[in-house]
Residue frames relative to the residue before (quaternion, step in Angstrom):
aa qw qx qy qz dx dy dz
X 1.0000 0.0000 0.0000 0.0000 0.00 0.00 0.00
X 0.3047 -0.7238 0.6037 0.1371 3.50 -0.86 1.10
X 0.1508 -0.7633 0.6253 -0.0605 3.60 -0.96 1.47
X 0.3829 -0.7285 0.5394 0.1781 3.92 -0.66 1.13
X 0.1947 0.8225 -0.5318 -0.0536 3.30 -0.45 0.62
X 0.4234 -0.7036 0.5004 0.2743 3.78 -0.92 1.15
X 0.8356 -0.4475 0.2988 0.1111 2.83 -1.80 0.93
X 0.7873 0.4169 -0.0941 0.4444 2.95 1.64 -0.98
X 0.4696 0.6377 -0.2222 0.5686 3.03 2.44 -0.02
X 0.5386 0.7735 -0.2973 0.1525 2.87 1.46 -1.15
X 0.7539 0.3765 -0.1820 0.5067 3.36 0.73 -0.96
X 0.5966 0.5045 -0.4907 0.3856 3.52 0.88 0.32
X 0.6860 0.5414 -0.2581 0.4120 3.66 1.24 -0.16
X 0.0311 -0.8693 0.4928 -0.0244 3.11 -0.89 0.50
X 0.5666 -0.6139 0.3773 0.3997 3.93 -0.72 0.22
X 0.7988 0.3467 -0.2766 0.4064 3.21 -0.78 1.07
X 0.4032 0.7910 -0.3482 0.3007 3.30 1.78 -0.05
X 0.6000 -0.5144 0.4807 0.3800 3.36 -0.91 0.02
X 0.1047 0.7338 -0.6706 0.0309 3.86 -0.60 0.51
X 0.2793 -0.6278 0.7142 0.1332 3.70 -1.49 0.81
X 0.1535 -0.7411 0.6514 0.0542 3.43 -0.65 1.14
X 0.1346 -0.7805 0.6039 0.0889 3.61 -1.15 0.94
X 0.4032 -0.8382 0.3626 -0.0577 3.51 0.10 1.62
X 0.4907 -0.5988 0.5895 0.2308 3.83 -0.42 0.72
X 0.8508 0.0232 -0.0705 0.5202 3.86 -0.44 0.52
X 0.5727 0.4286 -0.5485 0.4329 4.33 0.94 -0.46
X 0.5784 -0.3938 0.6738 0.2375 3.61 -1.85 0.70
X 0.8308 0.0907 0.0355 0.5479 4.23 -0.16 -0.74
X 0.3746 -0.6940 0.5390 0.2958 3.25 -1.23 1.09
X 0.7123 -0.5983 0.3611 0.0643 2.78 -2.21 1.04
X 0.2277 -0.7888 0.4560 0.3436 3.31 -0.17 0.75
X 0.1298 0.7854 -0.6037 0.0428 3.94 -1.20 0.38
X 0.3811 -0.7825 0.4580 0.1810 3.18 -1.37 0.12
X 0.4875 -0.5983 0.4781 0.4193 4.02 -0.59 -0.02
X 0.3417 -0.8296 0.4379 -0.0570 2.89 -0.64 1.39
X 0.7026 -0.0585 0.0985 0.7023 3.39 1.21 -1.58
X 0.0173 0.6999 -0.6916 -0.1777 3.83 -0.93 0.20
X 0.4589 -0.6177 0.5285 0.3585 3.86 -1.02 1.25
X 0.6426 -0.4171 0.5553 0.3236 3.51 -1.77 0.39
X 0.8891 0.1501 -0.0956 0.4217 3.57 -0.09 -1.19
X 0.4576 -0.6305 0.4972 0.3820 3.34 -1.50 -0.07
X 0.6402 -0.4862 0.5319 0.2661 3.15 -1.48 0.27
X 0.1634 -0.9298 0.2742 0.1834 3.81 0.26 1.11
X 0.6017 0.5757 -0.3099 0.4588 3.14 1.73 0.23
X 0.7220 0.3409 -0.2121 0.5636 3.54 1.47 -0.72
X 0.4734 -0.7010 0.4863 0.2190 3.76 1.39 -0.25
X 0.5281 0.5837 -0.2919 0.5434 3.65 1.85 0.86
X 0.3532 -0.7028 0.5966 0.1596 2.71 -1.10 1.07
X 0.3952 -0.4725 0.6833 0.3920 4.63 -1.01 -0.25
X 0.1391 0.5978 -0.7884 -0.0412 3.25 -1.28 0.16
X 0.1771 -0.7808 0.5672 0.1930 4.20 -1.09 0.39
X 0.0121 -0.8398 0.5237 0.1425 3.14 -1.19 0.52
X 0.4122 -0.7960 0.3047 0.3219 3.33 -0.13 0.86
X 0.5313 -0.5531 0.6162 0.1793 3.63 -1.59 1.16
X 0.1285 -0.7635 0.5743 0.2661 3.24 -0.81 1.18
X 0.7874 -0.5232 0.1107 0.3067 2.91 -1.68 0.42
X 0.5960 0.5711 -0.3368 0.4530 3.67 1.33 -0.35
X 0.6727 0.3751 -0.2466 0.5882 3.62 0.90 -0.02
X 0.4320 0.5843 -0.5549 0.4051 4.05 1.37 0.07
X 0.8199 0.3398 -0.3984 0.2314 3.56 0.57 -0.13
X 0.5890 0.6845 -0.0691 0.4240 3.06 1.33 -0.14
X 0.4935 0.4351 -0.1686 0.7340 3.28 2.26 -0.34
X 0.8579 -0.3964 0.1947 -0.2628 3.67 -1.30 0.79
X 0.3411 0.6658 -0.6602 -0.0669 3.39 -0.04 -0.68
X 0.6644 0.5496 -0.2485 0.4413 3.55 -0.82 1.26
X 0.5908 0.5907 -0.2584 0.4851 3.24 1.01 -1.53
X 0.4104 -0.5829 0.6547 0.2514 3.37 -1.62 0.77
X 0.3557 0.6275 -0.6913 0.0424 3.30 -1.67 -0.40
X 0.5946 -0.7661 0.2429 0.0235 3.17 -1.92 0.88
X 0.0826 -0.9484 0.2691 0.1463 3.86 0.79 -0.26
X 0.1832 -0.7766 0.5832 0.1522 3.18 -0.34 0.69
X 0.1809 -0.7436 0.6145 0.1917 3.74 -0.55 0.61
X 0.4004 -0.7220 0.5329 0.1854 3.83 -0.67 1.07
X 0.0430 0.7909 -0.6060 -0.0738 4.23 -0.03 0.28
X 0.9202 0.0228 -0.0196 0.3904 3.35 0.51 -0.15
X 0.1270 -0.8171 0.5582 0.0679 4.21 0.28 0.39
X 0.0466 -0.7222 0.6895 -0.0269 3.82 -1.16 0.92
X 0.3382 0.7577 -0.5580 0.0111 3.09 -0.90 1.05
X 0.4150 0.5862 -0.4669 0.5159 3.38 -1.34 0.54
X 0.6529 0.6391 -0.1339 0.3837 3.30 1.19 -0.16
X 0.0566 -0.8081 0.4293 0.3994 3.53 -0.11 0.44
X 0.2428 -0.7698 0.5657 0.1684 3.86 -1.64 0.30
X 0.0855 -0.6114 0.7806 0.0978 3.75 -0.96 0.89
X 0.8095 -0.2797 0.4726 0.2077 1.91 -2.60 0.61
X 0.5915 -0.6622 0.3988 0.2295 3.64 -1.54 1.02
X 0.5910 0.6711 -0.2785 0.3505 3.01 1.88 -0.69
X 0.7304 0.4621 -0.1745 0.4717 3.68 1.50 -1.14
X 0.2138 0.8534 -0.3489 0.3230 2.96 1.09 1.22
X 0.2298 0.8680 -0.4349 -0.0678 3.69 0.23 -0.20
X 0.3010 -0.7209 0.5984 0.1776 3.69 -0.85 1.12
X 0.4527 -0.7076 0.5041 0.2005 3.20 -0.91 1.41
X 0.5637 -0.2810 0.5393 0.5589 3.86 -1.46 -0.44
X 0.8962 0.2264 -0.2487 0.2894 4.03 -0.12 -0.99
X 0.7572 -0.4174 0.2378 0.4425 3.28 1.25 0.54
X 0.7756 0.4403 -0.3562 0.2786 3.37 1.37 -0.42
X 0.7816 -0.4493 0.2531 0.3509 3.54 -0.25 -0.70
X 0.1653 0.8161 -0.5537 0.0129 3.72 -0.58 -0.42
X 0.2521 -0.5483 0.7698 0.2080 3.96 -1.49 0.94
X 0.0304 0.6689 -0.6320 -0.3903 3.40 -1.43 -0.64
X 0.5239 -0.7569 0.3897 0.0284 3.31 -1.12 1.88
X 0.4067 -0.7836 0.4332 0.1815 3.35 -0.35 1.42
X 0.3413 0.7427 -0.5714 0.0730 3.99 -0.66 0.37
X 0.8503 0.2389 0.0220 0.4684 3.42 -1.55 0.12
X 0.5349 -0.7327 0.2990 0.2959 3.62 1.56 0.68
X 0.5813 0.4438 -0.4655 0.4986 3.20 1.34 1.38
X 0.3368 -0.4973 0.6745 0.4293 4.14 -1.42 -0.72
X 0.0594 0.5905 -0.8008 -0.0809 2.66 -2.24 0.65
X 0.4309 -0.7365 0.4837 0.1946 2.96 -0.86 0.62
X 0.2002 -0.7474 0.6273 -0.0884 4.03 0.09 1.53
X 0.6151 -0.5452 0.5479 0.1556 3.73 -1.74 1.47
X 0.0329 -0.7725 0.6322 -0.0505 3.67 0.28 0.23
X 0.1734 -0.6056 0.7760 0.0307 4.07 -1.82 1.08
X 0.3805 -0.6496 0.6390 0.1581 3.22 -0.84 1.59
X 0.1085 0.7713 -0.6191 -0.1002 3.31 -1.45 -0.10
X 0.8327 -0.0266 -0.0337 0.5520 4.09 -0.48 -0.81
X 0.1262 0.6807 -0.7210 0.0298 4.17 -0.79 0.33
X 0.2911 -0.6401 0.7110 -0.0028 2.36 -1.73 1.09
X 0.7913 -0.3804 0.1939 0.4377 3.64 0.89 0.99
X 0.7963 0.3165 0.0242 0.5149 3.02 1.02 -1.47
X 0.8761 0.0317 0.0012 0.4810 3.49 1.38 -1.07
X 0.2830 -0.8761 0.3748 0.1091 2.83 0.01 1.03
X 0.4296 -0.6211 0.6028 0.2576 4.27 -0.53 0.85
X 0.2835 0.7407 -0.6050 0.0703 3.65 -1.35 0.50
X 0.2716 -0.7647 0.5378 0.2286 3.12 -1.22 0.59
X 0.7678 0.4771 -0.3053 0.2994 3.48 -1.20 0.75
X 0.3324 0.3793 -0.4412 0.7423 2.80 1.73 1.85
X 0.3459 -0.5402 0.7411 0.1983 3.53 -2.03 0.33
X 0.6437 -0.4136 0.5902 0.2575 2.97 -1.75 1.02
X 0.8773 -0.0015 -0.2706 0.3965 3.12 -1.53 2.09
X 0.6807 0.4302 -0.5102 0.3021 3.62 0.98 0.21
X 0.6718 -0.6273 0.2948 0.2614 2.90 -1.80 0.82
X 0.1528 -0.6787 0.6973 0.1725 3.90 -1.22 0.47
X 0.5423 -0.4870 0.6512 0.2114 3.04 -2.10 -0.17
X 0.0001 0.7454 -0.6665 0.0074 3.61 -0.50 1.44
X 0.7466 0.0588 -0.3449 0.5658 4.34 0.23 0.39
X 0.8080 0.3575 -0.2715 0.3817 2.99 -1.66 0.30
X 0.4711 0.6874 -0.5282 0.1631 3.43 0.66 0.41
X 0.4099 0.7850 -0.2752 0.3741 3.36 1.56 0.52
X 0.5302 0.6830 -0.0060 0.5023 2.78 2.02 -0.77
X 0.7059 0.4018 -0.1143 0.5720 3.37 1.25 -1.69
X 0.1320 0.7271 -0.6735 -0.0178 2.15 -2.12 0.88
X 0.6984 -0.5388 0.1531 0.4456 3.48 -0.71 0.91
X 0.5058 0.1876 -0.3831 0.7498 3.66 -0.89 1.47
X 0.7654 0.3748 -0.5116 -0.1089 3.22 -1.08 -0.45
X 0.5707 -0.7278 0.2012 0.3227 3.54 -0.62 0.30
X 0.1126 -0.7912 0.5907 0.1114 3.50 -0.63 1.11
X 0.3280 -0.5102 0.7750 0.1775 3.61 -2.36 0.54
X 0.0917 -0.6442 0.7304 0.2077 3.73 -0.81 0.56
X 0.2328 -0.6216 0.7165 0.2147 3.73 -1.39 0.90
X 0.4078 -0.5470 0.6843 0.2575 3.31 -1.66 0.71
X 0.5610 -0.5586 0.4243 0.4396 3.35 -1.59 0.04
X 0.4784 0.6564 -0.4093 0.4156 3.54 1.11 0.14
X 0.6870 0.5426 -0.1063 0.4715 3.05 0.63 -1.18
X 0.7007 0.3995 -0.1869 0.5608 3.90 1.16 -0.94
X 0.4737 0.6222 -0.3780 0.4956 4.09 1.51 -0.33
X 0.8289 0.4250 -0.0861 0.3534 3.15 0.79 -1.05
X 0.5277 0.4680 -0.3457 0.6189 3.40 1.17 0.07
């Protein structure tokens, strides 16, 4: 499978990487790897080819032609906890901050961003399973008091 890759990506890829292949007819993307990445760019679109190989149970079922989609994996954190992108907060100095739910209040806790995937974001400076604020974090402020609805509890109203 032939994967476009911009100039400005360029140097973040490499052969042998991890690549998620989304497939015409598979249910779950494919796992593969980069295989070849072309030397030059393409001088009208400013792309480079990179391949990743089709395994072999889906070589028959894939194409010449066929679209499909890839995620290219550069990097994987785990062991880590991850909130939601939304309970984020950009300080005045650039850094970060979650505010952590306990004991039925926010505080508001330094937080190191690290991998997101759009949706979730990796950080350090929380423990595995405590709770953050993902709406309203405009609202909070340190001390203030919070009600967590269950999803029971939010059906019904």
């Amino acid at each position: 499978m032939e994967l476009p890759i911009t100039e400005t990506d360029l140097s973040h890829i490499h052969t042998g990487m991890e690549a998620l292949l989304y497939l015409p007819g598979a249910e779950e993307p494919v796992s593969s790897t980069i295989a070849h990445i072309d030397p030059s760019l393409d001088p009208a679109s400013r792309t480079a080819r990179a391949r990743a190989h089709i395994p072999p149970e889906y070589a028959g079922t894939v194409k010449p032609g066929m679209s499909a989609q890839a995620d290219l994996i550069l990097a994987r954190e785990t062991a880590v906890p991850a909130v939601p992108a939304s309970s984020l907060i950009r300080q005045d100095d650039d850094s970060w901050a979650v505010y952590r739910i306990g004991e039925d209040r926010a505080k508001k806790v330094a937080v190191e961003v690290g991998l997101t995937d759009g949706r979730y974001t990796a950080i350090k400076g929380l423990n595995p399973g405590d709770t953050v604020a993902a709406d309203n974090t405009g609202q909070l402020y340190d001390g203030a008091p919070v009600y967590i609805f269950n999803q029971e509890e939010m059906q019904h109203e």
